[in-house]
C-alpha positions as CSV (number, residue, x, y, z in Angstrom):
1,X,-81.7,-121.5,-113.2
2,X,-80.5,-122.8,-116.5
3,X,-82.0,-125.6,-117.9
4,X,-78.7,-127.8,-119.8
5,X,-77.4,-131.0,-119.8
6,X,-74.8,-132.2,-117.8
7,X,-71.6,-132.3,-120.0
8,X,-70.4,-135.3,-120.6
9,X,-73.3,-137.4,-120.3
10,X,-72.9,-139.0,-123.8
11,X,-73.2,-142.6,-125.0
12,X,-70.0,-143.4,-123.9
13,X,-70.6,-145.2,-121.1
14,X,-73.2,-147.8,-122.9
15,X,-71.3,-151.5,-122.6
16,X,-68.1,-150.1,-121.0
17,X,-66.8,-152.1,-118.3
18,X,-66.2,-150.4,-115.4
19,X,-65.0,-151.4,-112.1
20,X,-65.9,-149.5,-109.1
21,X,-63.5,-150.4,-105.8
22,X,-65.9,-149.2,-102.8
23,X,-69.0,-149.4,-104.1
24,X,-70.8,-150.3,-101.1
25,X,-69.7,-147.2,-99.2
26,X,-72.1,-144.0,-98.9
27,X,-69.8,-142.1,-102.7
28,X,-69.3,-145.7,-104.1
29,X,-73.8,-146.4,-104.2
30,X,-74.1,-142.9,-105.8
31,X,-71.5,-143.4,-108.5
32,X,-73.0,-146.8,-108.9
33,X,-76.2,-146.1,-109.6
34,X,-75.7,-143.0,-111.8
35,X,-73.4,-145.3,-113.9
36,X,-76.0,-148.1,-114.0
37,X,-78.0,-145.5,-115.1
38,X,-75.8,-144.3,-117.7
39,X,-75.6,-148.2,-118.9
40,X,-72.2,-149.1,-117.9
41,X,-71.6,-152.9,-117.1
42,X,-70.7,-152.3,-113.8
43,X,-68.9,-154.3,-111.6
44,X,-67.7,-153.9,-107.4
45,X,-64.8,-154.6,-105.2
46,X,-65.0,-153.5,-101.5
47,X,-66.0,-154.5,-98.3
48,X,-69.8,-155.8,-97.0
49,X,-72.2,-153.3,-97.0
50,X,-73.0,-151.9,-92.9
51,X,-76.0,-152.6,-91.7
52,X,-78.8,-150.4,-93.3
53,X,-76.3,-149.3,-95.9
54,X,-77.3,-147.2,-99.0
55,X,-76.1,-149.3,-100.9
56,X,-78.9,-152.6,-100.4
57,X,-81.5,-149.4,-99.9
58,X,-80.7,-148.8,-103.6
59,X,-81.1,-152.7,-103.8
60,X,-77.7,-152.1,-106.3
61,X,-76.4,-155.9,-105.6
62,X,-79.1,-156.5,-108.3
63,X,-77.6,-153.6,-110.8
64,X,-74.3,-155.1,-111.1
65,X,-71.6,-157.9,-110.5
66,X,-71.1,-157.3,-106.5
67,X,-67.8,-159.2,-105.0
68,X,-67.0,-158.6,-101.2
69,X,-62.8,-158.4,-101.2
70,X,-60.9,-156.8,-99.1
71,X,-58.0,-154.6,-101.3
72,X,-55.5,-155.7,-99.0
73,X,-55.9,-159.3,-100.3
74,X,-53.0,-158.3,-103.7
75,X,-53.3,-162.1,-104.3
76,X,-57.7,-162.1,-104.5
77,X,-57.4,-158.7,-106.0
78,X,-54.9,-159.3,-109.0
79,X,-57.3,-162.4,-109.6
80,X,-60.3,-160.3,-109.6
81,X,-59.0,-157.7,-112.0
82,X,-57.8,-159.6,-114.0
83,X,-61.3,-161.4,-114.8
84,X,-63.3,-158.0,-114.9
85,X,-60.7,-156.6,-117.4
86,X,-62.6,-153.1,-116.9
87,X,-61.8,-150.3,-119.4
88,X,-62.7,-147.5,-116.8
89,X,-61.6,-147.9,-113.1
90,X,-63.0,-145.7,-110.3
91,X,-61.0,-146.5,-106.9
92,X,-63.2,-145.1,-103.9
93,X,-62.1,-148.3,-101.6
94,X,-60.6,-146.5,-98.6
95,X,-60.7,-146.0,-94.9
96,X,-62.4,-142.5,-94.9
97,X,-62.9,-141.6,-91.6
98,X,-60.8,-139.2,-90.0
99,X,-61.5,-139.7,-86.5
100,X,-61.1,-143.9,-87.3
101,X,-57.9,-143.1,-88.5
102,X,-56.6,-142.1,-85.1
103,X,-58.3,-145.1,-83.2
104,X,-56.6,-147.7,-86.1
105,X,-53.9,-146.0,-87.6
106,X,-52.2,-149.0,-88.9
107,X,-55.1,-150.0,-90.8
108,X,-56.1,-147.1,-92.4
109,X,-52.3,-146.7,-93.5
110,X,-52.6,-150.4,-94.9
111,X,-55.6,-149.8,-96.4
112,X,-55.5,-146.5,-98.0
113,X,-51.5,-146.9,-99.3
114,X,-51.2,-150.5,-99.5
115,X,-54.7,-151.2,-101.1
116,X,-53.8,-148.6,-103.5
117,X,-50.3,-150.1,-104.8
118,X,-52.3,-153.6,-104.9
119,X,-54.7,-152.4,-107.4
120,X,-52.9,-150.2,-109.5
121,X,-50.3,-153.5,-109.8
122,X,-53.3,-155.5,-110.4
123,X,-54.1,-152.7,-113.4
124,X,-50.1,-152.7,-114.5
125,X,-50.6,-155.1,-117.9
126,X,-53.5,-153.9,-119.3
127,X,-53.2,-155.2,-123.0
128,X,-55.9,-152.0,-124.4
129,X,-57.2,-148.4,-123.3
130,X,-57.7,-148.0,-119.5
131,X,-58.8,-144.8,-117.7
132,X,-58.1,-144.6,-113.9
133,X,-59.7,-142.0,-111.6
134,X,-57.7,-142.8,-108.2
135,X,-59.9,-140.8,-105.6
136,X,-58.2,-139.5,-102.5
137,X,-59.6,-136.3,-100.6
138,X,-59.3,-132.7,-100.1
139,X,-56.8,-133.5,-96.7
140,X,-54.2,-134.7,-98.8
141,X,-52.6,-130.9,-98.7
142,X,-50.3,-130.3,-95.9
143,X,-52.6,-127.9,-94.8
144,X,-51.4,-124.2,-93.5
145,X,-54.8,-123.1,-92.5
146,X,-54.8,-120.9,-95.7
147,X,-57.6,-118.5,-96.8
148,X,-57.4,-119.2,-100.7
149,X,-57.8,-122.4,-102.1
150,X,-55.2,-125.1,-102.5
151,X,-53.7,-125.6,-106.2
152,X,-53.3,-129.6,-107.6
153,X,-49.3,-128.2,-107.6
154,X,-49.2,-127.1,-103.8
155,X,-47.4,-129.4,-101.3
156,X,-48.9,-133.0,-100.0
157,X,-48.5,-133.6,-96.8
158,X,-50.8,-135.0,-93.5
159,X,-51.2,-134.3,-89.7
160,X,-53.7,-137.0,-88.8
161,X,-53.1,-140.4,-90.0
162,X,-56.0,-140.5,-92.4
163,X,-54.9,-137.1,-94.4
164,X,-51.1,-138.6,-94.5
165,X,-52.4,-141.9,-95.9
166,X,-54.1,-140.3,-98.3
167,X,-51.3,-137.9,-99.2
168,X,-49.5,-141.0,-99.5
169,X,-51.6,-143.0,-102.2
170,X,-51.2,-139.9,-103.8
171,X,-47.6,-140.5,-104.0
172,X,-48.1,-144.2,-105.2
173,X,-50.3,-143.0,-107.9
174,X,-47.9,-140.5,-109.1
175,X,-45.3,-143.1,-108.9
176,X,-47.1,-145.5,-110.9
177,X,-48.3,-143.3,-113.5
178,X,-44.3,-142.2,-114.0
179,X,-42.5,-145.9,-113.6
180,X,-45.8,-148.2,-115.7
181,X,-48.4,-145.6,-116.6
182,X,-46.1,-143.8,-119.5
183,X,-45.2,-144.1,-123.0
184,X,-46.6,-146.9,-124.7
185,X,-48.7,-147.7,-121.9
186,X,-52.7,-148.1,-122.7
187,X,-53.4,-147.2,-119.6
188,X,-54.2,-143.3,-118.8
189,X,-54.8,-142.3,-114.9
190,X,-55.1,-139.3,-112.8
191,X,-56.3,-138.5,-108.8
192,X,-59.3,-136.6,-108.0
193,X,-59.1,-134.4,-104.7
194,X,-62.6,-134.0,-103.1
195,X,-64.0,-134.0,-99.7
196,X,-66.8,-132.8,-97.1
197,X,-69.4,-134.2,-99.5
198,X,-73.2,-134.0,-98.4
199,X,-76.2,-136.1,-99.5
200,X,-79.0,-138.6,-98.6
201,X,-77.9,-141.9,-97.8
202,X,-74.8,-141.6,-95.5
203,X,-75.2,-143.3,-92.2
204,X,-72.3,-143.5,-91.1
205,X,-71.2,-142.8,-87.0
206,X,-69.0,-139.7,-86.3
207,X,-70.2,-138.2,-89.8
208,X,-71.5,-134.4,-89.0
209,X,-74.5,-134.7,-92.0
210,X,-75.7,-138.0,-90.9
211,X,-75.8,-136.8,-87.2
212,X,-77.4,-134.0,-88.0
213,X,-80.5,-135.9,-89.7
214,X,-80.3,-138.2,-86.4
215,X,-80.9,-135.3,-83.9
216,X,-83.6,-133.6,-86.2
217,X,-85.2,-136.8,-86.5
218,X,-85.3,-137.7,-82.7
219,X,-85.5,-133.8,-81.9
220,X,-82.4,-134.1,-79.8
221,X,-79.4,-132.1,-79.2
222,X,-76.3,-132.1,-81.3
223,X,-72.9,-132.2,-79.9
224,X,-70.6,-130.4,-82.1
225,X,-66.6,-130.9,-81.7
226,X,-65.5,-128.1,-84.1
227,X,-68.7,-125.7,-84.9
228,X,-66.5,-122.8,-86.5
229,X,-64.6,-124.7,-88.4
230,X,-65.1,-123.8,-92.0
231,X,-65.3,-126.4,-94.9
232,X,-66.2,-126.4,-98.4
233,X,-69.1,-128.5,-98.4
234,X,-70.6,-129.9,-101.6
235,X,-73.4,-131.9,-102.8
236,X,-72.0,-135.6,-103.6
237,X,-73.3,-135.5,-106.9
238,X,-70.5,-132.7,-108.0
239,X,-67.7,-134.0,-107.6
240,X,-69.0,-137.4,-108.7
241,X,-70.1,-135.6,-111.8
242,X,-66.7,-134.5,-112.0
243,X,-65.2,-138.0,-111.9
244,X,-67.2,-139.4,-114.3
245,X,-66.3,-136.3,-117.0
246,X,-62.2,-137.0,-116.2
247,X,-62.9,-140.6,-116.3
248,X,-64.1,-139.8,-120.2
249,X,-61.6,-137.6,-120.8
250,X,-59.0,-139.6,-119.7
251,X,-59.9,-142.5,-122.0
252,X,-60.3,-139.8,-124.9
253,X,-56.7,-138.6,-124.4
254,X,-54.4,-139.8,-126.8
255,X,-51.6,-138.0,-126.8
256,X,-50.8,-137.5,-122.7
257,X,-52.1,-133.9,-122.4
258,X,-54.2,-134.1,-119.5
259,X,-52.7,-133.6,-115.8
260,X,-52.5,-136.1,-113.6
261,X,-54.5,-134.5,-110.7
262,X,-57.6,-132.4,-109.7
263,X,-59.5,-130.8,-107.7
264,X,-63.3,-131.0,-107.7
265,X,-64.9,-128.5,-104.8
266,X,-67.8,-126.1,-104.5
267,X,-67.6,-122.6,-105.5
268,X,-66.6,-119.9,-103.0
269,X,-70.2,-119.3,-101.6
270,X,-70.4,-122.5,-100.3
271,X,-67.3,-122.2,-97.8
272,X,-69.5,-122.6,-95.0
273,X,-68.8,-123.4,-91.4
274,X,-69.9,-126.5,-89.2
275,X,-72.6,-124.1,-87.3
276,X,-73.9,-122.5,-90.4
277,X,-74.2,-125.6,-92.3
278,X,-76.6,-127.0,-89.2
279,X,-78.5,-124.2,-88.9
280,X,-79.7,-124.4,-92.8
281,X,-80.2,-127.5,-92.4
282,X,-82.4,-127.2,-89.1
283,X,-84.2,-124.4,-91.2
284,X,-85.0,-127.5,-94.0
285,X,-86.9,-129.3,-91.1
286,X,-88.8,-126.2,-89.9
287,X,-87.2,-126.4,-86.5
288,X,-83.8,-125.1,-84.7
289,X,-81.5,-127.5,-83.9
290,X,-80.0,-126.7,-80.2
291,X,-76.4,-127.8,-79.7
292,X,-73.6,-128.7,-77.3
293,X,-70.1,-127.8,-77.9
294,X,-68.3,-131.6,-77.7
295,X,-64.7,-131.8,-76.1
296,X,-62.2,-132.1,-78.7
297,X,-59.9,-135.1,-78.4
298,X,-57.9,-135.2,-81.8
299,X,-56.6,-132.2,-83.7
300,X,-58.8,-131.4,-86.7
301,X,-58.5,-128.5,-89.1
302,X,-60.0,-125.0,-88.7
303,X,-59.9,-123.7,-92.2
304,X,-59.6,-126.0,-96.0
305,X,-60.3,-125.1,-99.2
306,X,-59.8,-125.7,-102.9
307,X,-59.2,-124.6,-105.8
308,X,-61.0,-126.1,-108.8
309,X,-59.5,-123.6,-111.8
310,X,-57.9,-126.4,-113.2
311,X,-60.8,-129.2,-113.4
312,X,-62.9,-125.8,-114.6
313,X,-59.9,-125.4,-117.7
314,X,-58.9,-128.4,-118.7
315,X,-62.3,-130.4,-118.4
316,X,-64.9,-127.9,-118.6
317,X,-65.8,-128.8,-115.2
318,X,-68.0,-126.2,-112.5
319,X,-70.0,-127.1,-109.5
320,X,-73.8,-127.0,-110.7
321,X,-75.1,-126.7,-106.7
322,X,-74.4,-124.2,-104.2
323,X,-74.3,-124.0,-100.9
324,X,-77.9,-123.7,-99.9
325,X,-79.3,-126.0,-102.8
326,X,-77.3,-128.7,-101.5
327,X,-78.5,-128.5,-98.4
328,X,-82.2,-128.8,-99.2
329,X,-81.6,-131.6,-101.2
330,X,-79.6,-133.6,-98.6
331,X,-82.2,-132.8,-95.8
332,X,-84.9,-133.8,-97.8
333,X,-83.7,-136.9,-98.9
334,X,-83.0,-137.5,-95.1
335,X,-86.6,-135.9,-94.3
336,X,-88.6,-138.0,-96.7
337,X,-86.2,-141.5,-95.2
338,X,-87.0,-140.7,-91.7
339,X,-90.9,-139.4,-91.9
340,X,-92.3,-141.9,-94.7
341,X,-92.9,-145.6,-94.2
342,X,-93.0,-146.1,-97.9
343,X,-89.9,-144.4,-98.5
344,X,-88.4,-145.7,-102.0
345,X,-84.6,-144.8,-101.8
346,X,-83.9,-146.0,-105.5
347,X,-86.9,-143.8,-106.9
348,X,-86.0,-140.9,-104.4
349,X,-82.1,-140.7,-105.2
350,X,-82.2,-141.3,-108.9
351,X,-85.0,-138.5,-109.3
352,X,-82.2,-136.4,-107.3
353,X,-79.8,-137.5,-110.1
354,X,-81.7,-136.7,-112.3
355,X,-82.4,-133.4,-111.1
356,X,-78.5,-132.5,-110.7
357,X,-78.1,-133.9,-114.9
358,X,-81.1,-131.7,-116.1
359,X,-80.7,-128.3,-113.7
360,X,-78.2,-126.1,-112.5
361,X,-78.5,-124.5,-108.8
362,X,-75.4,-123.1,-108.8
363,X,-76.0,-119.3,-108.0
C-alpha cells in the first residue's frame, strides 16, 4: 500500500468559483464536499434534495451557495450562470436512472439533452478561462456486449432511453465544443465517461448498492433482476478524483492539446458481476445475503467495460481502489449509518476522502 498524495490536489482550487449542476444528488454531495474541502467557492444548481438525501446528511447547504433550479428552465438557468460566473463547471445534473428512463422517457430525454444544450448556451460568452467537465456515463457506447474495454473513439450509441440520452448530450457537447468552444474561445471542455459507481450515501430506489445495504440491514432477501451481469464497479471517489484532475488540466491547457473525452473506470480486477459484488459485500456484514432471481421487465446489458488508457496517458490518471477495497469501504459507511444512533455522515465520509487522497488500495 503506497503511501502518496493524490495528484492534483494542489492549491488550485483555493477561491476558484466553481459551479456544480447536481449537487444534491448521491456523485454531486461527494464532489461537493471534497471541493469544499479543497477550498473552492462552491456554488449548486439542481433539483431538491429527496428525503433523507446525502446531501442535508453532509449538512452541505451550509458549505456553499445552494439554488434549487431545474436545467430545463434555459431562461432561470442563463440568469443563474450568468451571476455565478464560475471559472470551473462540473455538470452532474441528469436523470440517472436506467430503469426511470423507461417509465419517463420523455423526461429523461429533456432533461439529460435539453438541460445540457441550456447550460452549455448559458456558458457560450464567457469573457475569461473556463474549464467544463460535462459528465455523462459509461452507457453512452452503443454497446456490442464486448469483452475488452470501450475506447473514448469507439461508436456512441443507446438501447434504452437513458444510455441514448446520454449518448446524445455527448453529441451536444461535441457540437458545442466545435461550433463556440474553439479558437479564441476562453472556454476549454471535455466529457467524462463513468458509471456503476459504489459508496456510502446513495439511497436511492432501484439502485443495486443501496438495496443491498437495505436487505443486510433488515436481514431480508434480495431480489436480483440481472445477478450475472458483469460491470466495472468502482468506488465513487475514483472517478471523482478523476474529474477534478481533468477539470485542472483543462484550465491549464493553453494551446488545445487535451481530448475532448474520457474514460475514468476501475482496473481489470474489478470487472465484477452483480452476484459477486453481493456476496463481498454480505461478507463485510458477517452474514450471507440469500437472494431471489427478480423477473426482468426491461432489457439491460449483460457485459460493459472501459477503457481508461487514455485518462492513464494524457492525465496521469489510475484508479487508486480495487475491487474488494471498495467494497469494504461502501459497506462500512452503510454499516456504521444503519447500526449507530450517533452516526456523523460529514465526519464519516470526509475521513473516507481523506483516506482515498492519502492511500492507495489499488492492488
Amino acid at each position: 500500500m503506497a503511501k502518496l498524495e493524490y495528484p492534483g490536489m494542489s492549491d488550485f482550487w483555493s477561491g476558484k468559483r466553481v459551479l456544480v449542476t447536481g449537487h444534491t444528488g448521491f456523485k454531486g454531495s461527494w464532489l461537493s464536499l471534497w471541493l469544499n474541502d479543497l477550498g473552492a467557492d462552491l456554488y449548486g444548481i439542481a433539483l431538491a434534495p429527496e428525503k433523507g438525501a446525502l446531501f442535508k446528511m453532509l449538512n452541505l447547504q451550509s458549505r456553499m451557495a445552494h439554488s434549487i433550479l431545474d436545467i430545463r428552465d434555459a431562461a432561470l438557468l442563463q440568469d443563474h450562470v450568468a451571476e455565478i460566473d464560475p471559472d470551473v463547471v462540473f455538470h452532474l445534473a441528469a436523470q440517472p436512472l436506467v430503469i426511470d428512463g423507461y417509465l419517463r422517457p420523455l423526461e429523461t430525454f429533456d432533461t439529460n439533452v435539453m438541460g445540457t444544450a441550456n447550460l452549455l448556451n448559458a456558458l457560450r460568452d464567457a469573457g475569461k478561462r473556463r474549464a467544463i467537465v460535462c459528465v455523462t456515463t459509461d452507457k453512452v457506447y452503443r454497446n456490442r456486449e464486448w469483452e475488452f474495454g470501450y475506447r473514448e473513439e469507439d461508436t456512441l450509441g443507446g438501447h434504452d432511453p437513458y444510455s441514448a440520452s446520454k449518448a446524445a448530450a455527448e453529441l451536444i457537447a461535441a457540437s458545442y465544443g466545435a461550433s463556440f468552444f474553439h479558437g479564441d474561445s476562453p472556454v476549454r471542455m471535455a466529457t467524462a465517461r463513468a458509471g456503476n459507481v459504489i459508496g456510502g450515501g446513495d439511497m436511492s430506489a432501484n439502485r443495486l448498492v443501496p438495496d443491498i445495504a437495505r436487505s443486510l440491514s433488515r436481514r431480508e432477501a434480495l431480489a436480483l433482476r440481472n445477478p450475472t451481469a458483469t460491470r466495472p464497479w468502482q468506488h465513487v471517489l475514483d472517478p471523482l478524483g478523476g474529474y477534478i484532475t481533468l477539470a485542472e488540466a483543462l484550465y491549464a491547457d493553453e494551446e488545445r492539446t487535451l481530448p475532448t473525452a474520457f474514460n475514468f473506470g476501475p482496473a481489470r480486477d474489478a470487472e465484477r458481476t452483480v452476484a459477486q459484488l453481493v456476496q463481498t459485500a454480505g461478507k463485510t456484514w458477517d452474514m450471507e445475503l440469500p437472494v431471489t432471481v427478480a423477473e426482468r421487465i426491461f432489457h439491460e446489458t449483460e457485459r460493459l467495460l472501459l477503457n481508461t488508457d487514455r485518462a492513464a496517458a494524457v492525465l496521469g490518471w489510475t484508479p487508486r481502489w480495487g475491487f474488494e477495497h471498495s467494497v469494504v469501504e461502501t459497506m462500512r459507511w452503510y454499516k456504521a449509518r444503519f447500526d449507530d444512533d450517533a452516526f456523523d455522515a460529514q465526519a464519516f465520509t470526509m475521513s473516507q476522502i481523506e483516506s482515498f487522497r492519502r492511500e492507495d488500495h489499488s492492488a
